[in-house]
C-alpha positions in Angstrom: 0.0 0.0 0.0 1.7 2.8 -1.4 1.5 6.6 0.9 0.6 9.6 -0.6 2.7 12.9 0.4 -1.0 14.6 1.8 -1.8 16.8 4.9 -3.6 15.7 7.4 -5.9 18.3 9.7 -5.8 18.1 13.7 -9.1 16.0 14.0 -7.2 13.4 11.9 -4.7 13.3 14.5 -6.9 12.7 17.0 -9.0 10.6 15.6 -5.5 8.5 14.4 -3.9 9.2 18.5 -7.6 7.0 19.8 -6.9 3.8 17.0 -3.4 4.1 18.6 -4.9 3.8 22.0 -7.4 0.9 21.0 -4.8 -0.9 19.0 -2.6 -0.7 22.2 -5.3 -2.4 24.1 -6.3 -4.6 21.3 -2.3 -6.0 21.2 -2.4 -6.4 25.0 -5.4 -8.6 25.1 -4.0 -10.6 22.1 -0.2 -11.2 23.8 -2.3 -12.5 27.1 -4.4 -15.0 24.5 -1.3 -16.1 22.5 0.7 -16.7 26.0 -2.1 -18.7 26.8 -2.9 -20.9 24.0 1.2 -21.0 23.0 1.7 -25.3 23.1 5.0 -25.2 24.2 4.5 -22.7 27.1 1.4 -25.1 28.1 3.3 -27.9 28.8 6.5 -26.0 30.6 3.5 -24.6 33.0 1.7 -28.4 33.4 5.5 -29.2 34.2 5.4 -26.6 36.7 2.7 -27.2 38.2 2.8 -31.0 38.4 6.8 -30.3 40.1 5.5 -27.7 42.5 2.5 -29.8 43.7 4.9 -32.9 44.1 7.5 -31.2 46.3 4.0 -29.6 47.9 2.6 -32.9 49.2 6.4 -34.5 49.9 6.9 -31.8 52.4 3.3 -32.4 54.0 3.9 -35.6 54.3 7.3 -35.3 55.7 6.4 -32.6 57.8 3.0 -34.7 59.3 5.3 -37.6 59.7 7.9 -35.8 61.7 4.7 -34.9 63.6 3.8 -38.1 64.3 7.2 -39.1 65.5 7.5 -36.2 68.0 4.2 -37.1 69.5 4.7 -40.9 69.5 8.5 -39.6 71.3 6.2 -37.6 73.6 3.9 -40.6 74.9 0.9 -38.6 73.7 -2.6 -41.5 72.8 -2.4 -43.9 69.7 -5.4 -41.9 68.3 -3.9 -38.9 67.7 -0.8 -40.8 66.1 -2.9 -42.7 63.9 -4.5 -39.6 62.9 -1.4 -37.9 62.3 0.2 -40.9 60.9 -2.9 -41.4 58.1 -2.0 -37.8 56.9 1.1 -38.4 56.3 0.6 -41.7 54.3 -2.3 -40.0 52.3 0.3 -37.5 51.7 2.7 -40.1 50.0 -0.2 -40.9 47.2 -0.6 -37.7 45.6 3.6 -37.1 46.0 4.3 -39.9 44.4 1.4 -39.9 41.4 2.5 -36.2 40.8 6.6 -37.1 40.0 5.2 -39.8 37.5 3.3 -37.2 36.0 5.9 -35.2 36.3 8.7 -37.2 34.5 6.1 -38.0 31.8 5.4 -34.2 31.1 9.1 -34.2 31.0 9.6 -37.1 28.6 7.2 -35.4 26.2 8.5 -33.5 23.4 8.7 -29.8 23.6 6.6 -28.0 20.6 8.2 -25.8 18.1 9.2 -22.8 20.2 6.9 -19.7 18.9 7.7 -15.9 19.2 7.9 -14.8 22.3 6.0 -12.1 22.6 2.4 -11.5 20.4 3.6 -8.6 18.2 0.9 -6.1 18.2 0.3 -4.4 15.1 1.0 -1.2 13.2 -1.7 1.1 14.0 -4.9 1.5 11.2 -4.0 3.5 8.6 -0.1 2.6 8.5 1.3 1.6 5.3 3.0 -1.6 7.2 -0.5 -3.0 8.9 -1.2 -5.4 5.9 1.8 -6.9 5.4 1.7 -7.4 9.1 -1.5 -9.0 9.7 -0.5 -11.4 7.2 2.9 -12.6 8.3 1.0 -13.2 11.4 -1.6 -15.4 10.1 1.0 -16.8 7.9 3.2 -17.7 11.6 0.2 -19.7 13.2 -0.2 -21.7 9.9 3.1 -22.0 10.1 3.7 -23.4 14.0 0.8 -25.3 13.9 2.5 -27.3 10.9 5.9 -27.1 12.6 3.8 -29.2 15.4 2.6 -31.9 13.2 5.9 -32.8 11.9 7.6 -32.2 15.3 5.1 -35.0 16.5 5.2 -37.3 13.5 9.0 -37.1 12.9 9.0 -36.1 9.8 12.2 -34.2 9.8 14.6 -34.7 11.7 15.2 -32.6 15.1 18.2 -30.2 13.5 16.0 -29.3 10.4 13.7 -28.2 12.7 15.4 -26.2 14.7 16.6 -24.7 11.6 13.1 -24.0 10.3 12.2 -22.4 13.7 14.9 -20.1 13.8 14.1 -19.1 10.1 11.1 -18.5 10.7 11.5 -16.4 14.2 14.8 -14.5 12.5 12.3 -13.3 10.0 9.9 -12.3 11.7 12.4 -10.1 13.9 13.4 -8.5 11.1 9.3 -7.7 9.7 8.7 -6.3 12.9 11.5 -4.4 13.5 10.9 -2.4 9.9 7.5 -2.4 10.6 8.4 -0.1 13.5 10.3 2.1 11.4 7.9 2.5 9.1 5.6 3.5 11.8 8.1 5.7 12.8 8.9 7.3 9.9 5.0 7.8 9.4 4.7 9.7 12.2 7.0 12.0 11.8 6.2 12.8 7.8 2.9 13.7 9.9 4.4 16.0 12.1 6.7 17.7 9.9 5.5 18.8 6.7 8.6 19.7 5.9 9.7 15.8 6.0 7.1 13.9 4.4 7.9 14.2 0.8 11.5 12.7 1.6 10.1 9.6 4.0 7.2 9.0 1.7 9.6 7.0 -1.1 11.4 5.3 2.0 8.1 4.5 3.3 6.9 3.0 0.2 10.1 1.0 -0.2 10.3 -0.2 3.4 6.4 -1.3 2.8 7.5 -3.3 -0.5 10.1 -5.3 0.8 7.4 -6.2 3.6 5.4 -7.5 1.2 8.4 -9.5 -0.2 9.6 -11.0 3.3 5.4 -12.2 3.4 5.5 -13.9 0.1 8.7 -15.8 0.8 7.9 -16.8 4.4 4.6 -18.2 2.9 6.8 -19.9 0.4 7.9 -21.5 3.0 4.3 -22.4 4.7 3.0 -23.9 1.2 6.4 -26.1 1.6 5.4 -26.9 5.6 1.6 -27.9 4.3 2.7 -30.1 1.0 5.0 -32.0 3.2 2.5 -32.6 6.0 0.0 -33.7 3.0 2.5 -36.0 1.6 3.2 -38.1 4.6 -0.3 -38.4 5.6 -0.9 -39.9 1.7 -2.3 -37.4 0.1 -0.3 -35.6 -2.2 -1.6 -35.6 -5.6 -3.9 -38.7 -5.0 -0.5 -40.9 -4.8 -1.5 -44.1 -3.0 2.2 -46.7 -3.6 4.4 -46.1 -0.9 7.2 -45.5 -3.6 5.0 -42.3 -5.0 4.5 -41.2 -0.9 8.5 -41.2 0.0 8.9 -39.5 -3.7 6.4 -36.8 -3.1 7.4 -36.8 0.8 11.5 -36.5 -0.1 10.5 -33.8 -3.0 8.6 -31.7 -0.8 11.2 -31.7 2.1 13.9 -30.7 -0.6 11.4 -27.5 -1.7 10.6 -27.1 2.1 14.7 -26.8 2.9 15.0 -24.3 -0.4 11.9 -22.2 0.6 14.0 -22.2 4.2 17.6 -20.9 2.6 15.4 -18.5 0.7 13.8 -16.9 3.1 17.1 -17.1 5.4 18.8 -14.9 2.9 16.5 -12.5 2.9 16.5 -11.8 5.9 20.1 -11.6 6.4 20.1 -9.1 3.7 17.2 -7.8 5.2 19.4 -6.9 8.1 22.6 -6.1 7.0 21.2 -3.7 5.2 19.0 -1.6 7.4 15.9 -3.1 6.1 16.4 -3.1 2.6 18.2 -6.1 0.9 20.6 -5.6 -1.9 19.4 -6.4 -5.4 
């Protein structure tokens, strides 16, 4: 979306300064969601919490047995003891069923580690708020794939480690121009002097955007072919020789779509923003 070198009046700024303010809020709300529903940070907290409820009940029941030995030591009557006492055993139970869980959690595989924090995006009107809102729909396709070849071992565990840091380095690099070209908006709005030197930068920060979205969703269409082949179903193949053709020509486009879109964003950030042609 290409900017125009116009003047906006003062009710245009405040009317932009409130969509700021709600698109603050909005982002806040939506990094609370994604913390929540993020797979991999699920897990680590039912790890948590199954570790911290284990060690919980130990200490009760260590603490209600040492009980039961000081009043046993004291002479005071059985009933109390076997009071105490029952605690403590009862206390063993959920101890012990909690470090199985535990160590089960902990034998499970971790999901493909997602951004860390829910980017919130460019504010209505900014040139950069498409290309945005895409590359994010374009990263939960994309993890939620990374997740069903993670579980079904379709790649092995370096490749994708590789794809996750592709994918995250990218998206560092999107949002981090994306900043400056909200930036840069802001002040060609504030400085009429300014805006008809920013607008071209604008515009070309916005296309290479739109460049970094097509190649990381080069990369998605690679993700979704090779999760389609190894369930069967790549172009109606049903011999297992077609499935590990289709399944070892996928993962060869999936690996290019990957360098691709590494090297862009390399150049993407050696270069300010803007990779060499």
């Amino acid at each position: 979306m290409a900017v125009k070198a116009t003047h906006r009046g003062p009710w245009r700024a405040l009317l932009q300064q409130g969509l700021d303010t709600a698109a603050d809020l909005t982002g806040f709300v939506a990094q609370k969601i994604s913390a929540a529903a993020d797979p991999r940070a699920r897990l680590l907290r039912r790890r948590r919490r199954a570790l911290r409820w284990a060690w919980i009940f130990t200490i009760g029941s260590v603490f209600w047995g040492l009980v039961t030995a000081v009043l046993a030591w004291w002479g005071w009557f059985v009933l109390l003891l076997q009071i105490t006492g029952a605690i403590a055993v009862l206390e063993v139970i959920p101890a012990t069923l909690l470090f199985f869980r535990y160590h089960w959690l902990k034998a499970e595989p971790l999901p493909a580690s997602r951004p860390a924090v829910a980017r919130r995006l460019p504010p209505p009107g900014s040139a950069a708020r498409p290309a945005m809102y895409a590359l994010g729909a374009s990263e939960r396709g994309f993890f939620s794939l990374l997740g069903v070849i993670e579980r079904g071992a379709m790649l092995p565990v370096d490749e994708i480690a590789d794809l996750t840091a592709a994918a995250n380095r990218t998206s560092a690099a999107m949002a981090s121009t994306a900043a400056e070209v909200v930036s840069m908006e802001r002040a060609a709005h504030n400085s009429e002097s300014s805006r008809a030197y920013l607008v071209p930068t604008i515009n070309a920060f916005t296309a290479q955007l739109s460049a970094g979205v097509r190649q990381y969703n080069e990369m998605v269409t690679a993700a979704a072919q090779l999760v389609s082949s190894a369930n069967g179903k790549a172009n109606g193949k049903a011999n297992g020789d077609g499935l590990a053709d289709a399944q070892r020509r996928y993962r060869a486009e999936l690996v290019e779509a990957t360098d691709r879109l590494t090297g862009w964003a390399q150049a993407f950030d050696e270069l300010g923003g803007l990779p060499r042609r």
